[in-house]
C-alpha positions in Angstrom: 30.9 -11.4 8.0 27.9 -9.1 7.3 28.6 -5.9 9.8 26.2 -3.4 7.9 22.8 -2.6 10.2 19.1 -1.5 9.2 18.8 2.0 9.8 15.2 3.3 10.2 13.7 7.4 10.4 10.9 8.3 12.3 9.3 10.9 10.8 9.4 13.3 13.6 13.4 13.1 13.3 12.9 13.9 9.2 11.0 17.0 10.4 13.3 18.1 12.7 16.4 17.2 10.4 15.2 19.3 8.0 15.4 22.8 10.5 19.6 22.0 10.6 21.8 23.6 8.4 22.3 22.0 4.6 26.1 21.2 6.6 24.7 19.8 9.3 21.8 18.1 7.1 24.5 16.5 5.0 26.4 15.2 8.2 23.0 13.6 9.3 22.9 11.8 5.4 26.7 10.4 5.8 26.3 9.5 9.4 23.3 7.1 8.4 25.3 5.8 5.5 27.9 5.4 8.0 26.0 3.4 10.3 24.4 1.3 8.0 28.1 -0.3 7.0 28.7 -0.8 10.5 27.1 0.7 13.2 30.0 -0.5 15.6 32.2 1.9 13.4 34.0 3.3 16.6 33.8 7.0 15.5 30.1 7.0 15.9 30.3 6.5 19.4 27.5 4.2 19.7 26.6 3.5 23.5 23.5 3.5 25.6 21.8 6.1 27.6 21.5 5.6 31.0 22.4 1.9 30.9 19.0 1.2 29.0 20.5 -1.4 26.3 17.7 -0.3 24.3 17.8 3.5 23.8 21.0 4.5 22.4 22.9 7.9 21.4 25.6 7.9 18.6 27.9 10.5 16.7 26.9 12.7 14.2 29.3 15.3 14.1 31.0 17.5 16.6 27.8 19.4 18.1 25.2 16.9 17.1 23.7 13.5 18.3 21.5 10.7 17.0 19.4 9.4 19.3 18.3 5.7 18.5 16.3 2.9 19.5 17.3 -0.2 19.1 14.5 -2.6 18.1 15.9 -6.1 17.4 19.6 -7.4 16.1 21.2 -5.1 13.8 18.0 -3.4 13.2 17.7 0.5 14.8 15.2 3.3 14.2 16.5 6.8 14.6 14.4 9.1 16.4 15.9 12.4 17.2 18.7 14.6 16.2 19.8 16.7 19.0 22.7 18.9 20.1 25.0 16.9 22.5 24.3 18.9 25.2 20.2 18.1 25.1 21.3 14.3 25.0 23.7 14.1 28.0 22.4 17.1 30.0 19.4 14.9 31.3 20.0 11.1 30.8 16.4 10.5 31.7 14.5 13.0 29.6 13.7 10.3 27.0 11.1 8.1 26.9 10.0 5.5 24.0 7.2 2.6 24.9 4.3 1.2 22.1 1.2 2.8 22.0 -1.5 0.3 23.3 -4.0 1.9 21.1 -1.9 2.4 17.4 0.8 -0.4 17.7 3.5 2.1 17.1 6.4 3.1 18.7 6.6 6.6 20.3 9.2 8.5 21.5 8.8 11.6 23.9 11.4 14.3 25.0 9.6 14.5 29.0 11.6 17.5 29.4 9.2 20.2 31.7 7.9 23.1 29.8 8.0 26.5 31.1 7.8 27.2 35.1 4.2 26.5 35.2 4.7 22.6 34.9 6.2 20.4 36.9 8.6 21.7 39.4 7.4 25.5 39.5 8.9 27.8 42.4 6.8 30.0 44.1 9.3 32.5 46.2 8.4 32.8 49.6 7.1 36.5 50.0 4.9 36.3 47.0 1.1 35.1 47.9 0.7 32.6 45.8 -2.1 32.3 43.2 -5.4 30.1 43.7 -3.7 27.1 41.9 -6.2 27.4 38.0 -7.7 23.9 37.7 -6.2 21.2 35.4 -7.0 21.4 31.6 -7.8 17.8 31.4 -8.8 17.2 34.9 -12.2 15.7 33.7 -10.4 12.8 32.1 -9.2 9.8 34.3 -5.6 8.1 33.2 -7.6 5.5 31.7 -9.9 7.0 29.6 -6.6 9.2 28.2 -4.3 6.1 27.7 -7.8 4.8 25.9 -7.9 7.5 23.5 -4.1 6.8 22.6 -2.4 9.3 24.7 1.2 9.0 25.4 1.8 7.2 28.7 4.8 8.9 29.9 3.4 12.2 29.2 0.6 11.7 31.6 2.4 13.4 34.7 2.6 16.5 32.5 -0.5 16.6 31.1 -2.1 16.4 34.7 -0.2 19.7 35.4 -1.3 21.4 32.1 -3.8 24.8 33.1 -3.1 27.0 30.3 -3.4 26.8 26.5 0.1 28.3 26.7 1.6 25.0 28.9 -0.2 23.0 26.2 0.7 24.1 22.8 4.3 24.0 24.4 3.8 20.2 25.5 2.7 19.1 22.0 5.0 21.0 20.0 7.3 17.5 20.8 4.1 14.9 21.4 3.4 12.1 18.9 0.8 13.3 16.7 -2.4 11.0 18.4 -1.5 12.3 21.5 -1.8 16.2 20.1 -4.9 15.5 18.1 -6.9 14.0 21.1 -5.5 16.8 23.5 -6.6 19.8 20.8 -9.6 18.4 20.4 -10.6 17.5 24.1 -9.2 21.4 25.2 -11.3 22.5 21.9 -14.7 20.9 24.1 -15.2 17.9 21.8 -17.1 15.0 23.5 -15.3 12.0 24.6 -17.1 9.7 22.6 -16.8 11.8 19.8 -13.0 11.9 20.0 -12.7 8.0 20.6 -15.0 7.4 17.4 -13.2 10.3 14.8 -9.3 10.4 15.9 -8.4 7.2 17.9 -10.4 4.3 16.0 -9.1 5.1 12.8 -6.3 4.5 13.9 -6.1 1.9 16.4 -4.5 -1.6 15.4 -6.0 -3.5 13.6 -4.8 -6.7 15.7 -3.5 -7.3 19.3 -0.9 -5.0 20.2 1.6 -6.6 22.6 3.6 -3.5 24.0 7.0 -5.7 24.1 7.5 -6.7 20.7 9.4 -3.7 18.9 9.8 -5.7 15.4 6.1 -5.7 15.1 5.7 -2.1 15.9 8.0 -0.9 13.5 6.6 -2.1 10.8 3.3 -0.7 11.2 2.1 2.3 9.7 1.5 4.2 13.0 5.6 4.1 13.4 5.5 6.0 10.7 9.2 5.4 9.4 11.1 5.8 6.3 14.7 3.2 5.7 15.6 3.7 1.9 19.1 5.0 2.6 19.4 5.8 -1.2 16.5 8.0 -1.4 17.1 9.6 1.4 20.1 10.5 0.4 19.2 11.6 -3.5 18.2 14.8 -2.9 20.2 17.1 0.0 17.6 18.5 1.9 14.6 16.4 0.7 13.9 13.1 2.9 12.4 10.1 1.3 9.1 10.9 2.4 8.9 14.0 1.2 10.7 12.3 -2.5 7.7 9.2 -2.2 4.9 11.9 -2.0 6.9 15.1 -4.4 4.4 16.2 -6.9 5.4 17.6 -9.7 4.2 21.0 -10.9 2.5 19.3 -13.9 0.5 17.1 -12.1 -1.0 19.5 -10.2 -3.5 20.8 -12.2 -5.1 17.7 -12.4 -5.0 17.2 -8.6 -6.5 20.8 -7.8 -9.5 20.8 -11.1 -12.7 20.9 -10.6 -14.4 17.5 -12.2 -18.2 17.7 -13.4 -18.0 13.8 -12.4 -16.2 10.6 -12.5 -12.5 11.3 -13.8 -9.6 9.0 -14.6 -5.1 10.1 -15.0 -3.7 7.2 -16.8 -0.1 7.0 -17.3 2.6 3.9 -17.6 5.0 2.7 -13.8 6.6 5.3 -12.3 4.6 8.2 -14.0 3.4 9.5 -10.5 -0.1 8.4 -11.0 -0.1 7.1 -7.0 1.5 10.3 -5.9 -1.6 12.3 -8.2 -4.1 10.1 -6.0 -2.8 10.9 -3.0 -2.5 14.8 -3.3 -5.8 14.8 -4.6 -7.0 13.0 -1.8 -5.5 16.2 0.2 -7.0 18.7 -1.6 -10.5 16.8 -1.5 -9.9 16.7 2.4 -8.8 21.0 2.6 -12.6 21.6 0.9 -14.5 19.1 3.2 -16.5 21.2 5.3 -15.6 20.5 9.5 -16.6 17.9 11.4 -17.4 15.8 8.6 -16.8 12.1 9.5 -14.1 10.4 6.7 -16.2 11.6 3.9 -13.1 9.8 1.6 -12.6 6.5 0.6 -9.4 6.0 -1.0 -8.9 2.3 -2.0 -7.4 -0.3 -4.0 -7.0 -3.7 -4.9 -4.0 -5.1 -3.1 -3.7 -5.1 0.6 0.3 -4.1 0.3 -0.9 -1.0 -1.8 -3.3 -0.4 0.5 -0.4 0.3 3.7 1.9 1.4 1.2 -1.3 4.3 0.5 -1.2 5.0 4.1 1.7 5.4 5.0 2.4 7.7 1.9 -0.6 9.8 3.1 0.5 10.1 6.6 3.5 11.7 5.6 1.9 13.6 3.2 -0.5 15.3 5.6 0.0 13.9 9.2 -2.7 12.2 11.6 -4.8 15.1 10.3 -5.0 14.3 7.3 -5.6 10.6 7.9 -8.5 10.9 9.9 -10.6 12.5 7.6 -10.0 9.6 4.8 -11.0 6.1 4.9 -8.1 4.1 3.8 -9.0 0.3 3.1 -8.5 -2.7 0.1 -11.4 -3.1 -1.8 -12.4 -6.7 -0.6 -12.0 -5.6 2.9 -14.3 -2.5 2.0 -17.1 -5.2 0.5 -16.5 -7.3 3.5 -17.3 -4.5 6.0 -20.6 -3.6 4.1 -21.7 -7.2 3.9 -20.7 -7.8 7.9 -22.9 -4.6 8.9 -26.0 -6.7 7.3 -24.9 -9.2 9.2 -24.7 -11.4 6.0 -22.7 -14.6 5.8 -22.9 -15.3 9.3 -19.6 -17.5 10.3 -18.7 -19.2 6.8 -15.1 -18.8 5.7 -13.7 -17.0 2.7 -11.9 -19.0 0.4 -9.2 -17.6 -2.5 -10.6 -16.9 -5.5 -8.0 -19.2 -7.0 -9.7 -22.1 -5.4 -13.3 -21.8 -7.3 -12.2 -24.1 -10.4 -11.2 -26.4 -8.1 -14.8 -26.1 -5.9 -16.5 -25.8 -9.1 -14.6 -29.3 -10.0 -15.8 -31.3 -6.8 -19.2 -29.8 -7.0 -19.5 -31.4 -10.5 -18.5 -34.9 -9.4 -20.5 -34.8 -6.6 -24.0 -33.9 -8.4 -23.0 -36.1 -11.9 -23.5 -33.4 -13.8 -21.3 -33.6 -17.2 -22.9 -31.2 -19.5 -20.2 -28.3 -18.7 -16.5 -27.9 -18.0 -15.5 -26.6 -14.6 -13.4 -23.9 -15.9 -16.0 -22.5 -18.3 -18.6 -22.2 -15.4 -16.2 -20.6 -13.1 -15.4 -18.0 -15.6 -19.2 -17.8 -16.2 -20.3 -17.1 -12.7 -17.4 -15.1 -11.3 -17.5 -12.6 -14.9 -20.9 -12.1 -16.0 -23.2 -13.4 -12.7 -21.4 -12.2 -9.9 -19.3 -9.7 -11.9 -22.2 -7.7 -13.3 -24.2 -8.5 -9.9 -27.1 -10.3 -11.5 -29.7 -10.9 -9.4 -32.3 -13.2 -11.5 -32.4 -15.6 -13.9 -33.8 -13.2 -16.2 -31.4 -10.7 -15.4 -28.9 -13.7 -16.8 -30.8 -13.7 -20.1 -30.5 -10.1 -20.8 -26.9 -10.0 -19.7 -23.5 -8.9 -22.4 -21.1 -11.8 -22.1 -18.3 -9.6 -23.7 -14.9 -11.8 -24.2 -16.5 -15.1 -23.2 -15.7 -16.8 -26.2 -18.9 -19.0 -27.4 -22.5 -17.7 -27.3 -25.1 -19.3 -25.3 -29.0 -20.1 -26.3 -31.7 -19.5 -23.8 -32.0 -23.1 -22.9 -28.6 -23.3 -21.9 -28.0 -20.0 -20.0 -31.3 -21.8 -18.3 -29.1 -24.6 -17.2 -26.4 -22.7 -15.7 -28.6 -20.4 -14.2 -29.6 -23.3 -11.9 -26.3 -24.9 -11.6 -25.0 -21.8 -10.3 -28.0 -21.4 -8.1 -27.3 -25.2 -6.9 -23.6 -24.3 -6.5 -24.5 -21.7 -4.5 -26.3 -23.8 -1.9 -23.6 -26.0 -1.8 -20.5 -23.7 -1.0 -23.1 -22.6 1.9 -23.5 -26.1 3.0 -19.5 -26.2 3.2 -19.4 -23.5 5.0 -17.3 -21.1 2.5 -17.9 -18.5 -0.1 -15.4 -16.5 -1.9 -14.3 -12.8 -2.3 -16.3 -12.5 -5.6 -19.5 -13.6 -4.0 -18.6 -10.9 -1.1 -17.9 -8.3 -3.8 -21.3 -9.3 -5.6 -23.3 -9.2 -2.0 -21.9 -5.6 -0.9 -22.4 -4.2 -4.7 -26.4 -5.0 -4.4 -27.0 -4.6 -0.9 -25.4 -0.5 -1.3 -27.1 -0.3 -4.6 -30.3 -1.4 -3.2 -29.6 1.5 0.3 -29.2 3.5 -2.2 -32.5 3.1 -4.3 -34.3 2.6 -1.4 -33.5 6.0 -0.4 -33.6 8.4 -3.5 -29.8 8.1 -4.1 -29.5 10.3 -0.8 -32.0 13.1 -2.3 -35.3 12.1 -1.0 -36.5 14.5 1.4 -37.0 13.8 4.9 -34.7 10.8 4.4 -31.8 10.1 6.8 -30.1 8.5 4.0 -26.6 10.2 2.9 -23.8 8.0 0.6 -20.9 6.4 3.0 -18.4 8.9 1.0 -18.7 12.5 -0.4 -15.0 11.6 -2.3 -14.0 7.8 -3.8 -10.1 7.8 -4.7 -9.2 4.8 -6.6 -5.6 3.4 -7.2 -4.7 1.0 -9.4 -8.5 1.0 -10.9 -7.5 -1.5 -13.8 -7.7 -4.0 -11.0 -11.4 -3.8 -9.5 -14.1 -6.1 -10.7 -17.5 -5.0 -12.0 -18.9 -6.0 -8.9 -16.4 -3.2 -6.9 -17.2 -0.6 -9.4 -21.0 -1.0 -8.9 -20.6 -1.2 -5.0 -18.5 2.1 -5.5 -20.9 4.1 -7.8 -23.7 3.4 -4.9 -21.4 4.3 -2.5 -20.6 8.3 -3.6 -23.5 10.3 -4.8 -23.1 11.5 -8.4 -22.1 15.0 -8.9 -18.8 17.2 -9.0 -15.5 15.6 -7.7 -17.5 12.0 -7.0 -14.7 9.6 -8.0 -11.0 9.9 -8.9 -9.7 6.9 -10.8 -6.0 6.4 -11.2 -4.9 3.1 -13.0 -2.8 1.5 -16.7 -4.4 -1.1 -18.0 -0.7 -2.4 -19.2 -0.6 -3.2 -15.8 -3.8 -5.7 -15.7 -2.8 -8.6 -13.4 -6.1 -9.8 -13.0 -8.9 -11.1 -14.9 -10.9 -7.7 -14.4 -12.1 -6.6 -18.0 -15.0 -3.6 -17.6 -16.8 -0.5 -19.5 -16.8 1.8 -17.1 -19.8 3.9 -19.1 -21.9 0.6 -18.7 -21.2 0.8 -14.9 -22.7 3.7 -14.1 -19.3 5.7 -14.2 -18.9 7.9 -17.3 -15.2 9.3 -17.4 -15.0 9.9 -21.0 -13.9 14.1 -21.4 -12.4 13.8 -18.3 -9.3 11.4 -18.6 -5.8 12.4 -18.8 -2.4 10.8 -19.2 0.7 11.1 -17.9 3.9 9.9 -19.8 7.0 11.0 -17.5 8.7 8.3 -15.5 10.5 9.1 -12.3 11.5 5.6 -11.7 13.3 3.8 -14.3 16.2 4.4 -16.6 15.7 5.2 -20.4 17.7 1.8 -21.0 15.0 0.0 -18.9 12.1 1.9 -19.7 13.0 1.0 -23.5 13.4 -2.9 -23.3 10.0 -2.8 -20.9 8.2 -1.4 -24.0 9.6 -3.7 -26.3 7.9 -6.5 -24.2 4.7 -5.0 -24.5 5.5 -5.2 -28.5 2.1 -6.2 -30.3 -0.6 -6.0 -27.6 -3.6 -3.6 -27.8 -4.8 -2.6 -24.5 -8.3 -0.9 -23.5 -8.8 2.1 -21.5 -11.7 0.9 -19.6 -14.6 2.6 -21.3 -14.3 0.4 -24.7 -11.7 2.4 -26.0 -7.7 1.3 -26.8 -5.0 3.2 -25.1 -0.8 2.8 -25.4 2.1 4.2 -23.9 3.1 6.5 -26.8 4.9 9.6 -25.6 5.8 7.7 -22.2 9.6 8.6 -21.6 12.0 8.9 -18.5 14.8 11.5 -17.8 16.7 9.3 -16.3 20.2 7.3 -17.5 22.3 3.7 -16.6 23.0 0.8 -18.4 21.4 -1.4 -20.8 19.4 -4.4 -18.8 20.9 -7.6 -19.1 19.3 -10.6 -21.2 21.2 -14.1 -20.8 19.9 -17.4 -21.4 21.1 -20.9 -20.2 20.1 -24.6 -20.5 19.0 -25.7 -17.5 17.0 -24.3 -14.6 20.0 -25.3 -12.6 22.6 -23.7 -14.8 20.1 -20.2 -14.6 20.4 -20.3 -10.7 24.0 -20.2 -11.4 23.5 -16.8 -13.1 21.3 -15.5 -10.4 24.2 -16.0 -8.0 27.0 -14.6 -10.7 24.5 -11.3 -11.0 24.1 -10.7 -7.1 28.4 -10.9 -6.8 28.4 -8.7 -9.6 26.1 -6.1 -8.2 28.4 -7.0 -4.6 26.1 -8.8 -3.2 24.1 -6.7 -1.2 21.8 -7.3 1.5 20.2 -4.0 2.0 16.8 -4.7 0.6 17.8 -2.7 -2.2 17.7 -5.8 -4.7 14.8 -8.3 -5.4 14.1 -11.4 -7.7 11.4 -12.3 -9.1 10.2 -15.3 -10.4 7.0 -16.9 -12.2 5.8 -19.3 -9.8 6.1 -20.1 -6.1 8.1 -23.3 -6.8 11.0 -21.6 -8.7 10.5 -19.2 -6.0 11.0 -22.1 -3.4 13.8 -23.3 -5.8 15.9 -19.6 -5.6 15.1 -19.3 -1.8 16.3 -22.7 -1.2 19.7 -21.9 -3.3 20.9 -18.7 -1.8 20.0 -19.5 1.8 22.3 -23.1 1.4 25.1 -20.3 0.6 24.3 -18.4 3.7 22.8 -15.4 2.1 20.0 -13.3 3.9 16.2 -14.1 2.2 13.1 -12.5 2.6 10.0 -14.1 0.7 7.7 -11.5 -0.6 4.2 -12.5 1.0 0.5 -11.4 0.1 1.5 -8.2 2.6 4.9 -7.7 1.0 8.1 -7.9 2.1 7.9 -8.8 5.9 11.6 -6.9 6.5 13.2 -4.4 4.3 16.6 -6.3 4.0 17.8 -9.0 2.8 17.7 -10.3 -0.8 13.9 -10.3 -1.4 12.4 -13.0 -3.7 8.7 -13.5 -4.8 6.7 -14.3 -7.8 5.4 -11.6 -10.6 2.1 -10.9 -8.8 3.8 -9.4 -5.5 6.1 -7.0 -7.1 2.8 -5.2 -7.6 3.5 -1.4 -6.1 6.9 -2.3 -4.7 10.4 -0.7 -6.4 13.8 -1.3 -6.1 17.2 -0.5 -7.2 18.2 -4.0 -8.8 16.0 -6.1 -10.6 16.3 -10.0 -11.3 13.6 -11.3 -13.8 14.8 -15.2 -14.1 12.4 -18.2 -15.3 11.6 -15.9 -18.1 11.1 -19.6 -20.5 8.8 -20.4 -22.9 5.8 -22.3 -21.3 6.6 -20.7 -18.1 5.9 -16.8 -19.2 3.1 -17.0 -20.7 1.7 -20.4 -18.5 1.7 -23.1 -20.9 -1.7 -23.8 -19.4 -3.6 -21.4 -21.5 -2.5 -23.0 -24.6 -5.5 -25.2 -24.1 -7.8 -22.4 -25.1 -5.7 -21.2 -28.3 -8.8 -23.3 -30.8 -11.3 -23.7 -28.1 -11.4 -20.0 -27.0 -9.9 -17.8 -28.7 -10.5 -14.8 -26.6 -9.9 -16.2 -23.4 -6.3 -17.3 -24.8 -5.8 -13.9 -25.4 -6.8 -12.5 -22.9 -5.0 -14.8 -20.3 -2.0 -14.4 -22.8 -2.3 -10.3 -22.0 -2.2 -10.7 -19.2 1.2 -12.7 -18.3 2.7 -9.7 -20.7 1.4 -7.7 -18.2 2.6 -9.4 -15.4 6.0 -9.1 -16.9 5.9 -5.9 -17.5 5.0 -4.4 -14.5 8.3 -6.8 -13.1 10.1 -5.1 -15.6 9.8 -1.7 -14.6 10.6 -2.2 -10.7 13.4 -1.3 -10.5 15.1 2.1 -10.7 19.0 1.3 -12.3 19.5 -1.8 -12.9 17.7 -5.2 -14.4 18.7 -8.5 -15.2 16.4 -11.0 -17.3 17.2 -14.3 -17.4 15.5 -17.6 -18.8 16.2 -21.1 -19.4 15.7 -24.0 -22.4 13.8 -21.5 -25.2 13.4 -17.8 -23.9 9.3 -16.2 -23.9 8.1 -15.0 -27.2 7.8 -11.9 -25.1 11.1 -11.3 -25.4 12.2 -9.5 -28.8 14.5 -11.2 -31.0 16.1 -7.6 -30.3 16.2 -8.4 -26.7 16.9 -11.8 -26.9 20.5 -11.5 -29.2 21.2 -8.7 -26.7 22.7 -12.1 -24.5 26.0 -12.5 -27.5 26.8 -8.8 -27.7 
């Protein structure tokens, strides 16, 4: 019977952990690992406060108390460390409801401040005072609770008349609810406060102020639940370990670039952490009042959270507010929906356009080309490089298309693609490339149209004085061009981070030729902080024989590129069947003791041996949580998923099974081994890639497992490993 719980921290309890004593800060560490075994451990003392089943207190040591909130079965978020006496003294100081604005859950200590606020005595004899008028007395309850303010702090706040009463109020308010106070006492507008601190932060869907497992997994929760991490270093809290940067990287987060500049570096080498300070020290120079002059993007819409929350506990709501934190597509489909292009048609996966391309073909009788090489044709070179005539087409590079086309033929797909075009609009649909290709010319032609910002007596200025990019191997030429119109060229324009090793899709580009000359200003960096030596050294051998570009028509490898870190050598074991390698999944989980905690993942190539593995462990009653588009929808639990979702995620144990021949790399691209020869390779690069970035997940331990004949990815090194 599985007693162990889910232990969330809300990063105002990491804040004020860390003002307790390194003793006391060490209880607080063994009292969560305490509670996540079992939570009904009876010397934690785990009971409610006044008879509300869901906020609860529990033991942490002789003076102290947790104070938690208990959002669904075995799943709590701690909120507060206090001294007994500040928990019992006043059952019903505490308050916790979800904001209606952010979606996240809030906690407040409604304790009075000072004796001018609620409850102040007057004696007698004394004349009192004309009674000073309210600080926020121009402000109904509604407009407040509009701009995100803390309900149950209202009463309070309608008391407030000095700066005094108010910087003691906020000193414990959620952070929206002290940013929109401070700026509303500091004589900002109403409007302007709704529009620069609440909306970039509101929810992005429907917040229903009952469900608790929703709000805690948004970003505005703001919560941290790797027990591990949190306990690595005494005195540092996960947080502050996800966002740590490292004296050496901070040179290149504080120089001054004459332009477009790019840190390159293999997984785990802190290139994420490198964006994100340098997204803060971009925001520190900004001048005030300047409205999210920062984009910082990137491809995935996981990474893009992940980015957020990272940055909010890097810098706060402050920091957050003055940067524009959003995936690329969604970027592209914001410019295209404020030119009110596309009207209602659906957006369709990119994965699907073969399959359009395929129907659209039978439908018109045309024979001449295969569906595969025309969808590889329009989505890279037409839409990629944002062509916008037929004789733009003729002058266009085709680089690693294979076979050279004649005028007469690039004539002919020129108005298939055209024809194509009308008929995905007659459907109804278009696809994220065709978004990507619309937003690229629509801000490159603003931009034109207006001098590039400079001409004078133009309203005209670029959406963003900063672009930070994360995971840049991954954008399509299309995104860079919409990017490089959307910053104005000049010092500290764009910030690339990125490792080509780590290409998962079919995104190939010259920078240079994009408008976005980085060469003289890239840098590498070649120190993991998340792997093992052990690991680290099996992932390179996978990467054995590949040369990799460094998007500007140079190579690049991962020479020099090392880890401190020790543990075991991975584990390589092959088996007959796909049946008999389930088997060893199971026999690897008892070995590692089966743990639920979120803290182990497998991974698989496809979503039907994903299906297969999900299917087999749930049928022995074990706890499985599929990794979606969006990640892992809860943080325990045995987490399974293909290659392509472990993009950005780590963990502590690693299982890489289906690892077969025909299965890693797809058998599919055999098909273009004589036909095209560069396409082969290139699809062939990137399944290594895939694998690799699988391979260096997790921090201690891995397991790669395969069945029938083993991926000539694998080393004959790697693959003899399984009879020593």
């Amino acid at each position: 019977m599985n007693t162990g719980a889910t232990l969330r921290m809300l990063d105002r309890a990491d804040k004020e952990i860390m003002k307790l004593t390194r003793a006391d800060i060490g209880a607080v560490y063994e009292f969560m690992h305490k509670f996540r075994h079992n939570p009904e451990n009876p010397g934690l003392n785990l009971k409610s406060l006044n008879g509300d089943a869901r906020l609860m207190s529990a033991r942490v040591s002789k003076d102290y108390r947790a104070l938690l909130l208990h959002i669904a079965e075995r799943d709590y978020l701690l909120v507060a460390v206090k001294h007994r006496s500040e928990v019992y003294d006043d059952l019903n100081r505490y308050a916790y409801r979800i904001n209606r604005v952010t979606g996240g859950i809030e906690v407040v200590d409604l304790e009075p401040v000072g004796d001018s606020i609620i409850g102040r005595v007057v004696p007698p004899e004394v004349e009192p005072a004309p009674t000073p008028k309210p600080l926020f007395d121009a402000y109904t309850d509604a407009q407040l609770i509009e701009l995100g303010v803390s309900e149950p702090l209202l009463p309070q706040i309608r008391e407030l008349t000095t700066e005094a009463d108010l910087l003691a109020l906020l000193d414990r308010a959620p952070q929206l609810t002290t940013d929109v106070l401070f700026a509303l006492f500091d004589g900002k507008p109403y409007d302007e406060v709704l529009q620069q601190i609440t909306e970039p932060v509101r929810a992005e869907e429907p917040v229903d102020t009952e469900d608790f497992e929703a709000a805690v997994e948004r970003p505005a929760t703001q919560v941290t639940s790797d027990d591990e991490a949190l306990q690595a270093m005494l005195g540092e809290s996960f947080e502050r370990w996800q966002i740590f940067l490292h004296p050496t990287q901070r040179k290149l987060v504080e120089r001054k670039y004459n332009g477009p500049a790019r840190v390159g570096g293999g997984p785990g080498t802190g290139k994420t952490i490198v964006a994100l300070h340098r997204v803060a020290h971009l925001a520190r120079q900004l001048p005030p009042g300047s409205d999210k002059p920062i984009l910082l993007t990137t491809f995935n819409r996981n990474l893009a959270a992940d980015l957020r929350a990272r940055l909010m506990a890097l810098g706060g709501q402050e920091l957050v507010s003055r940067v524009d934190i959003v995936n690329i597509d969604r970027l592209a489909s914001r410019v295209v929906s404020e030119a009110k292009v596309g009207g209602t048609r659906r957006v369709v996966d990119d994965n699907r356009v073969p399959e359009l391309w395929s129907e659209f073909l039978i439908e018109t009788g045309e024979s001449g080309w295969d569906a595969e090489f025309l969808t590889a044709e329009w989505t890279e070179v037409i839409l990629g490089q944002v062509l916008n005539s037929r004789a733009d087409y003729f002058k266009a590079r085709r680089p690693n298309r294979g076979r050279s086309l004649t005028r007469v033929e690039r004539d002919h797909i020129w108005q298939l693609t055209e024809r194509f075009t009308t008929w995905l609009e007659g459907q109804g649909v278009w696809t994220w490339r065709q978004i990507a290709q619309r937003a690229a010319r629509l801000e490159m032609d603003r931009a034109a149209a207006n001098g590039s910002g400079e001409s004078s007596g133009s309203h005209y200025r670029p959406r963003y004085r900063h672009v930070v990019v994360d995971e840049a191997q991954d954008l399509s030429a299309a995104h860079w061009k919409m990017l490089r119109a959307m910053v104005a060229p000049g010092q500290d324009d764009m910030f690339l981070t990125g490792d080509t090793h780590q290409r998962i899709y079919d995104n190939h580009v010259t920078l240079s030729s994009l408008g976005i000359n980085i060469r003289g200003r890239s840098s590498r960096l070649t120190l993991s902080y998340r792997t093992t030596r052990q690991i680290l050294a099996d992932a390179l051998q996978i990467m054995t024989g590949e040369v990799y570009d460094d998007l500007d028509g140079g190579e690049e490898d991962l020479a020099g590129y090392r880890s401190l870190l020790r543990g075991g050598k991975p584990t390589f074991r092959g088996a007959a069947t796909w049946a008999q390698e389930r088997d060893l999944i199971v026999d690897q989980l008892a070995g590692w003791g089966n743990p639920t905690d979120g803290s182990v993942a497998i991974c698989v190539p496809t979503k039907e041996l994903a299906g297969d593995v999900i299917a087999r462990l749930e049928a022995e009653g074990r706890p499985v949580v599929e990794i979606g588009p969006d990640g892992p929808k809860q943080p325990d639990g045995i987490h399974v998923g293909t290659m392509h979702r472990f993009k950005g995620l780590e963990y502590q144990r690693m299982i890489i099974s289906g690892v077969s021949d025909g299965l890693v790399p797809r058998q599919m691209i055999s098909r273009y081994r004589d036909s095209d020869p560069k396409r082969y390779q290139r699809e062939r690069q990137r399944d290594r890639s895939l694998l690799f970035v699988a391979a260096t997940r997790p921090r201690d331990e891995l397991a790669v497992f395969w069945h029938g004949t083993p991926s000539p990815f694998l080393t004959s090194r790697l693959v003899q490993r399984q009879l020593t």
